[in-house]
C-alpha positions in Angstrom: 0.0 0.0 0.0 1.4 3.5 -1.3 1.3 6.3 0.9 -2.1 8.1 -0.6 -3.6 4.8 -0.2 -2.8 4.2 3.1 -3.6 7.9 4.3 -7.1 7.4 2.4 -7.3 4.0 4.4 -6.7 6.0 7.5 -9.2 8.7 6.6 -12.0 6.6 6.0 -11.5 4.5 9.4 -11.9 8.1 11.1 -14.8 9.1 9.2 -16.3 5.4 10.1 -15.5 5.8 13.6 -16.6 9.5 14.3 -20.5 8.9 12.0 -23.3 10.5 13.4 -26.3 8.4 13.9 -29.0 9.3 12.1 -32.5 9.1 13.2 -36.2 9.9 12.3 -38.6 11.9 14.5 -42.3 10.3 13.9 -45.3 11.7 15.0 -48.2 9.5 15.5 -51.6 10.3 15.6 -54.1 9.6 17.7 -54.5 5.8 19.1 -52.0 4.6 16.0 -54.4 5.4 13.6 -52.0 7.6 11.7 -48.1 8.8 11.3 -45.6 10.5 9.6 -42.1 11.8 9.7 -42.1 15.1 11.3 -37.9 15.6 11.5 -34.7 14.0 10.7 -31.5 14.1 12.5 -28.0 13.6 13.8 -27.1 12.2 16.7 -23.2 13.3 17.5 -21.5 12.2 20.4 -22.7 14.8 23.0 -25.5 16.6 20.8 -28.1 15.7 18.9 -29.1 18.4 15.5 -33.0 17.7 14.5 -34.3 19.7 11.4 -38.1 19.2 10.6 -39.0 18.0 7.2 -40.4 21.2 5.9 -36.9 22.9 7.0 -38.5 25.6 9.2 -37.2 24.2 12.5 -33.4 23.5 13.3 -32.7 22.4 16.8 -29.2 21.4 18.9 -30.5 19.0 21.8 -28.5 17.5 24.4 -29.8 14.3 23.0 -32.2 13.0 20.4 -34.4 11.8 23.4 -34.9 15.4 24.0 -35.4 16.8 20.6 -38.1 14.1 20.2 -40.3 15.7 23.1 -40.9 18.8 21.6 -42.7 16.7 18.4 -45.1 15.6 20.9 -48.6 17.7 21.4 -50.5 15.2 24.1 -53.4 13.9 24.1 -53.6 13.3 20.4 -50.0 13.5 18.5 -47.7 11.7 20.4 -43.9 11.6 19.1 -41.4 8.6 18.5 -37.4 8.4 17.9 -36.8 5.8 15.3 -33.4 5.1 14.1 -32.6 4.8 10.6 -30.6 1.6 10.1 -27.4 1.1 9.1 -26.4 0.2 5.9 -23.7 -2.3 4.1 -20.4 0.0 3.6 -19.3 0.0 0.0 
């Protein structure tokens, strides 16, 4: 292995290890009877950044957890954290 490749090689295990999780915000209406995704986002080692699908609302939560609150209007849209799951690397 040359030196570029081995640099790239070293790159991509630091991109690898340092990923964000990514997650869904769903919001669910009424007793299950309907849903939808209301946000996606980040989850970074001590934050969480949530922006809602129509791009009008940015947060920066402690914690995805948190973020996912705020989606919730009680007693009839309740709110869910879903994570997206991981795919095959290339």
């Amino acid at each position: 292995m040359d030196a570029i490749e081995n640099f790239d090689h070293e790159l991509r295990e630091l991109v690898d290890d340092s990923a964000p999780r990514l997650f869904a915000v769903v919001q669910i209406y009424g007793k299950e009877e309907d849903g939808r995704i209301a946000a996606w986002g980040m989850a970074l080692d001590d934050h969480a950044e949530i922006v809602d699908v129509e791009g009008r609302v940015r947060m920066n939560v402690r914690s995805p957890e948190r973020g996912v609150r705020r989606f919730s209007h009680p007693p009839h849209i309740s709110a869910r954290l879903m994570w997206v799951r991981e795919q095959p690397a290339d």
